[in-house]
C-alpha positions as CSV (number, residue, x, y, z in Angstrom):
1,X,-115.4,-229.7,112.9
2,X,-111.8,-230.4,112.6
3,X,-108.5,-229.6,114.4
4,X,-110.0,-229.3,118.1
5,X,-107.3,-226.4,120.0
6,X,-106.6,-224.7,116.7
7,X,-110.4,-224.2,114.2
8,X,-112.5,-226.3,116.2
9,X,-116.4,-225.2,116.9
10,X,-118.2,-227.7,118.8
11,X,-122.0,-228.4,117.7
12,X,-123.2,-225.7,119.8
13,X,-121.1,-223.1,118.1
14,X,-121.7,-224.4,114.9
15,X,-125.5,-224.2,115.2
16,X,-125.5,-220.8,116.4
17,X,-123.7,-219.9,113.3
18,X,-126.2,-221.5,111.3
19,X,-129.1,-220.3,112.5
20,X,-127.6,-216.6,112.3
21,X,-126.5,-217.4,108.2
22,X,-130.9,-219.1,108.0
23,X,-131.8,-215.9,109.1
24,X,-129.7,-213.4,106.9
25,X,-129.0,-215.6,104.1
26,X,-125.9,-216.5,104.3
27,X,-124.3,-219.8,104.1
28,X,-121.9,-222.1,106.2
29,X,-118.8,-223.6,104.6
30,X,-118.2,-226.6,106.6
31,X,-115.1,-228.6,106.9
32,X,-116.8,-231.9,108.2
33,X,-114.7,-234.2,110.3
34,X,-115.1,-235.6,113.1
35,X,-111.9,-233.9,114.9
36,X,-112.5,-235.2,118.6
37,X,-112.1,-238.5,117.6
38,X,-109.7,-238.5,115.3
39,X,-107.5,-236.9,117.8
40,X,-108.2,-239.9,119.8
41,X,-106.8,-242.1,116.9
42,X,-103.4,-240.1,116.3
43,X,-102.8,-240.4,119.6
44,X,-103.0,-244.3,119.6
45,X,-101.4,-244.7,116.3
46,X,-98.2,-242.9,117.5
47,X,-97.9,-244.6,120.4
48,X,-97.5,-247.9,118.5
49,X,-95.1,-246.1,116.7
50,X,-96.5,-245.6,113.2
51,X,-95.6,-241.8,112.5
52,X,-95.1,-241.9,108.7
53,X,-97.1,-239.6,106.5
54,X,-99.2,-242.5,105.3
55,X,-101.1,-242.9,108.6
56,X,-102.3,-239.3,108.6
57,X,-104.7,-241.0,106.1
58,X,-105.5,-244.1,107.9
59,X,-106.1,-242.3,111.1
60,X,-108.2,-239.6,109.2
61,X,-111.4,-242.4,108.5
62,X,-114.1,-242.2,105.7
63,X,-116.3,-242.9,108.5
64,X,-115.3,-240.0,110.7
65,X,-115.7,-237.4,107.4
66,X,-119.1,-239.5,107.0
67,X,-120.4,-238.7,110.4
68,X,-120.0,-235.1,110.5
69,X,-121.2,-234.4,107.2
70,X,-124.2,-236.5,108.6
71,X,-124.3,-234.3,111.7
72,X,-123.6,-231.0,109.8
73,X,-126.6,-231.8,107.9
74,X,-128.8,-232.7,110.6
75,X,-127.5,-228.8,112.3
76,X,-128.2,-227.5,109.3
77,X,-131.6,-228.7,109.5
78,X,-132.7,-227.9,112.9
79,X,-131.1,-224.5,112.2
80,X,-133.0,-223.9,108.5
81,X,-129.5,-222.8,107.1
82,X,-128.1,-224.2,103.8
83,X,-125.1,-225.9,103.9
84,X,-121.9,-226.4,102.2
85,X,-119.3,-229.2,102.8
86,X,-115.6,-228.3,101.4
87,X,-113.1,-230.7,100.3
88,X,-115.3,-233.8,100.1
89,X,-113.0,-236.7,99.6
90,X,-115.0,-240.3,100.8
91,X,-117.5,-241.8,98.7
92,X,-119.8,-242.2,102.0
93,X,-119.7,-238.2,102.8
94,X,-121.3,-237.8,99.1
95,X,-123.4,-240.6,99.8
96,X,-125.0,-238.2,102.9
97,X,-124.7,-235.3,100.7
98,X,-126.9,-237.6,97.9
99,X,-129.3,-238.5,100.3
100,X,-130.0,-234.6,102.0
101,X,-130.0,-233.0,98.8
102,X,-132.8,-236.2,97.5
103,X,-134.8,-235.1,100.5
104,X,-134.7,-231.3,98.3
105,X,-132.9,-229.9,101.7
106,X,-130.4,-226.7,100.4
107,X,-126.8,-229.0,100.7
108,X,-123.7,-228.3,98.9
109,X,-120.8,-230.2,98.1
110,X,-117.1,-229.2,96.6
111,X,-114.0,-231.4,96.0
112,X,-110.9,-230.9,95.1
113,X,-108.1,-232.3,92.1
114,X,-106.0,-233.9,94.9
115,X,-109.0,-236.2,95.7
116,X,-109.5,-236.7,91.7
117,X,-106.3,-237.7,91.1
118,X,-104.6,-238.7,93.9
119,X,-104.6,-241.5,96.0
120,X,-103.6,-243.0,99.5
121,X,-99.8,-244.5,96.8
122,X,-98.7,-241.1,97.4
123,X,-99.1,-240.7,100.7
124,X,-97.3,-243.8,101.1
125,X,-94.2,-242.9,98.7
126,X,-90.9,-244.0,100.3
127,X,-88.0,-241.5,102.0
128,X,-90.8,-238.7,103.2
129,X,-92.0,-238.3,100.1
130,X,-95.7,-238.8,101.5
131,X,-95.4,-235.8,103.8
132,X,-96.0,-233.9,100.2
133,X,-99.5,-235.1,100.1
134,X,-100.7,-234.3,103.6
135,X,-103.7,-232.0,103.6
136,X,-107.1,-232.8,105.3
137,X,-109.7,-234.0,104.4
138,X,-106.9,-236.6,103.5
139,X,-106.4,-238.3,100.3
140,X,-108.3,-241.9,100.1
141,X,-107.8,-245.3,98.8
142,X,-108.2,-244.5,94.7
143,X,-111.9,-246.8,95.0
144,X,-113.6,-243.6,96.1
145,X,-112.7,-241.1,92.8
146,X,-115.0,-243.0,91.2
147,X,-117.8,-241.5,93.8
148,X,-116.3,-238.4,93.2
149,X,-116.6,-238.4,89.4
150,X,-120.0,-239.8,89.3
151,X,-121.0,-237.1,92.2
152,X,-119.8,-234.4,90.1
153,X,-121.9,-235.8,86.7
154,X,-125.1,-236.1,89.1
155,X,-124.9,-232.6,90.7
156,X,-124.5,-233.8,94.0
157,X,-120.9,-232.3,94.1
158,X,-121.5,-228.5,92.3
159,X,-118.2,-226.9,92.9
160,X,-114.2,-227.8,91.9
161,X,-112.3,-226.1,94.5
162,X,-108.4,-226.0,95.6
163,X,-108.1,-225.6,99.1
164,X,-105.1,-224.6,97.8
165,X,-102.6,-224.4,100.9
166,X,-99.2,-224.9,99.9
167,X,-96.4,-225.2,102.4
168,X,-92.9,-226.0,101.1
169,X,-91.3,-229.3,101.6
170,X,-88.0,-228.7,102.7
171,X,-88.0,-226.6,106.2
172,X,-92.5,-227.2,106.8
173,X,-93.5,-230.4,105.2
174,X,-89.9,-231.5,107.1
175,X,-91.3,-230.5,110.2
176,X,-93.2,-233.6,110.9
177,X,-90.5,-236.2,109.9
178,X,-91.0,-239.0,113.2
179,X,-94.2,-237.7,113.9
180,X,-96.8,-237.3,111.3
181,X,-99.4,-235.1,113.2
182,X,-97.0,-232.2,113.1
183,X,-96.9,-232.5,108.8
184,X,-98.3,-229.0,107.5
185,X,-101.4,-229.8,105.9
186,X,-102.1,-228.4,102.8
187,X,-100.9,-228.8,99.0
188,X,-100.8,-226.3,96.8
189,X,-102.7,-226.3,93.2
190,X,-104.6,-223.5,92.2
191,X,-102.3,-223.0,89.1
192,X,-103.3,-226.8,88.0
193,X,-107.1,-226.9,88.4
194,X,-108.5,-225.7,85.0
195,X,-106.2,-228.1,83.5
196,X,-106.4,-230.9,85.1
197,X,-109.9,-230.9,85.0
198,X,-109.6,-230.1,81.2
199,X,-107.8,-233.7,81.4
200,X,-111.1,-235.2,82.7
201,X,-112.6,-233.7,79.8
202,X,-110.3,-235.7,77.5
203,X,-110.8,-238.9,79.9
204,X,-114.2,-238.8,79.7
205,X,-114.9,-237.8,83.0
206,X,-117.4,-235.3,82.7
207,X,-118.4,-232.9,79.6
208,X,-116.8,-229.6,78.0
209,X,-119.9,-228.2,79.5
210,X,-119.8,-229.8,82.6
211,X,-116.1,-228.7,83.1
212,X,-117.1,-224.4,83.1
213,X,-119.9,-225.2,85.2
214,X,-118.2,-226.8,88.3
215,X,-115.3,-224.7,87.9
216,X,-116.8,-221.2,86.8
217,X,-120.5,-220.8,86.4
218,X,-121.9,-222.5,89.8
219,X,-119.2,-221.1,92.3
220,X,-119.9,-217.7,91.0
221,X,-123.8,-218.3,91.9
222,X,-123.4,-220.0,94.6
223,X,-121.4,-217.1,96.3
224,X,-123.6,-214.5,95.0
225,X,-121.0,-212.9,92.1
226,X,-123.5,-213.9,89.4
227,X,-124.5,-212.5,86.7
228,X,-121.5,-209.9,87.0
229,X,-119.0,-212.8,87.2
230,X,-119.6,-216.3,85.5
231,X,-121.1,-215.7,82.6
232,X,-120.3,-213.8,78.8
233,X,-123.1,-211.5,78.7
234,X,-123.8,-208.0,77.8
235,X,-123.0,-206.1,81.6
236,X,-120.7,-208.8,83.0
237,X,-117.5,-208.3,83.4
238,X,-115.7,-209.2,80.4
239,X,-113.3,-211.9,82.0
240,X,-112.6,-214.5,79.3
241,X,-110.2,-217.1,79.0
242,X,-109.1,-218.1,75.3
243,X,-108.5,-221.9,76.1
244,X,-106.1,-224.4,73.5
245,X,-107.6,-228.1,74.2
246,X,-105.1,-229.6,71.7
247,X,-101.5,-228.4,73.7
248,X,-100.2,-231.0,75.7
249,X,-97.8,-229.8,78.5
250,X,-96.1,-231.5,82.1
251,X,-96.8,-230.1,85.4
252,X,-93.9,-229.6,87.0
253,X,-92.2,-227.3,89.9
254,X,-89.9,-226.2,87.4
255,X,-92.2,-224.4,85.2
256,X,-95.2,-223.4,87.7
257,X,-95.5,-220.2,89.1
258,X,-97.0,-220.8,92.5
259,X,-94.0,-220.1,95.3
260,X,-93.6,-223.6,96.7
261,X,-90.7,-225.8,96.3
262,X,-92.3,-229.0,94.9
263,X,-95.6,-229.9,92.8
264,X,-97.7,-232.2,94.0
265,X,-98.5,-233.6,90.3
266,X,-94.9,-233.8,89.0
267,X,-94.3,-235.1,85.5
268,X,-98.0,-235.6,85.0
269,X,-98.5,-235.0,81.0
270,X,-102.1,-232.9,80.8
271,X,-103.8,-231.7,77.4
272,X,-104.9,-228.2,77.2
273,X,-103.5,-225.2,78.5
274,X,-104.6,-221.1,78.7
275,X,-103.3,-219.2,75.8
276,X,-105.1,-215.8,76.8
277,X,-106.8,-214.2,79.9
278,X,-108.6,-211.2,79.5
279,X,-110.0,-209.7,82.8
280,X,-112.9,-206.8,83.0
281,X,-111.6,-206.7,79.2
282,X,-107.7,-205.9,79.8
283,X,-105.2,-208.3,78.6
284,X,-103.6,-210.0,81.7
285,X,-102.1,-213.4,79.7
286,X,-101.3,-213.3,76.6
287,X,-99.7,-215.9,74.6
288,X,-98.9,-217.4,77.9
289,X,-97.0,-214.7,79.5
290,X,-98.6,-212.5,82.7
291,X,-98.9,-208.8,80.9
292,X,-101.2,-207.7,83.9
293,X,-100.1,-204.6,86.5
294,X,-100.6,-203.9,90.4
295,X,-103.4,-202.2,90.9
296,X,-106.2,-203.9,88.3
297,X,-108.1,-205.7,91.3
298,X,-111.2,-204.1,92.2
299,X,-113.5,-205.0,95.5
300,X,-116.3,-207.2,94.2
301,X,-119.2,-207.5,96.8
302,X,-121.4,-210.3,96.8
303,X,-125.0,-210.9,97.1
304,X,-126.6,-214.5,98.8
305,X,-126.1,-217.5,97.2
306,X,-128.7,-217.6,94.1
307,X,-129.5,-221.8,94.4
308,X,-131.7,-220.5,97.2
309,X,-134.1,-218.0,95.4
């Protein structure tokens, strides 16, 4: 619903899709903003000059993200598909997502660490720094995490994604420097996920439990990889992580291993990190250190999402 030229599908080709995934039982991930008018709003803000990174967030509305998850909804409705909304980052999309999912309709929600522990600060940091933090949905004004938080105790977020998108500072993210429409967006932090949600385990965010299920157990439902992925059970595949909650350690670009120059949670001191990873029973971590090999990825087909049996 976003980037109109580039992704954009306009209401028509959005329902067709969904009543094509009603009918086979499939499911549409939706990226809901409201791109055509956003569009309408860089365009005005760059012509009264503001082109810093910080006013990809101000021009990127909770309202906007608000509407089309509305809209989606309302598709997904008339279509009789489920639905579900990626990167949710505004306390009134969840508020939409609350109020379809009280009326028992088949709605989904994800976020993302960025929108956990981010804010609109780093957007505006000084010198460009902001570019760094571009990635859409944008990150919001620090008031809505705690929407976030409490949508993830309630269960009307299910899923902690990535969107994990990473372009490097110097020679992308430089790319939009007098004109922040042109920014990359995207940030990278798959590596950091587990652990920083670990961290809102130790904040008192959500619970141990709570932790595997949005991160583990419920994506592997809801995309139909259950019971041979997200659980420890006799038949599964024997993919285990051997977790220490007591380590403390600092994310940093100089230690991570994804290939991108910066990280978009430097110097931020987390406790808990993976000791072991074992995957279909074969050693891949161990004592921190990658002992995997090319060539131990299998194809893993999946079935429909099982919240809709």
């Amino acid at each position: 619903m976003a980037y109109p030229g580039v992704f954009y599908s306009d209401d028509g080709q959005i329902l067709r899709a969904m009543q094509v995934a009603g009918g086979t039982g499939g499911m549409i991930m939706m990226h809901a903003e409201n791109g055509i008018a956003i569009d309408v709003l860089v365009e005005q803000a760059l012509a009264r000059g503001e082109t810093d990174p910080r006013y990809h967030g101000e021009v990127r509305k909770a309202l906007l993200e608000a509407e089309a998850t509305h809209r989606a909804i309302q598709l997904a409705r008339v279509a009789g598909s489920p639905l579900y909304v990626v990167h949710v980052s505004a306390q009134e999309a969840v508020a939409e997502l609350a109020a379809a999912r009280d009326m028992g309709l088949p709605v989904f929600g994800e976020t993302c660490p960025q929108y956990l522990f981010l804010s609109t600060d780093n957007l505006a940091e000084p010198d460009f720094e902001g570019a760094k933090y571009v990635c859409s949905t944008p990150l919001r004004p620090k008031e809505h995490q705690a929407a976030l938080w409490r949508g993830l105790r309630t269960n009307d977020l299910q899923v902690v994604s990535t969107d994990h998108c990473p372009f490097c500072f110097v020679g992308q993210k430089e790319l939009g420097r007098g004109d922040f429409s042109k920014i990359p967006n995207g940030l990278p932090g798959v590596e950091n996920r587990m652990d920083l949600l670990h961290q809102a385990v130790v904040d008192g965010h959500i619970s141990r439990r709570r932790w595997i299920e949005i991160a583990c157990a419920t994506p592997a439902r809801m995309f139909g990889l259950y019971p041979q992925k997200g659980t420890i059970a006799p038949g599964a595949d024997a993919d285990i992580v051997i977790y220490d909650p007591h380590t403390a350690q600092v994310l940093s670009a100089e230690t991570h291993h994804m290939n991108v120059d910066y990280s978009a949670y430097e110097g931020k001191t987390v406790t808990g990190q993976v000791e072991t990873v074992l995957s279909r029973g074969e050693l891949v971590i161990d004592q921190r250190k990658y002992v995997g090999h090319a060539g131990h990825g299998t194809f893993v087909p999946r079935s429909t999402c099982q919240y809709l049996n």
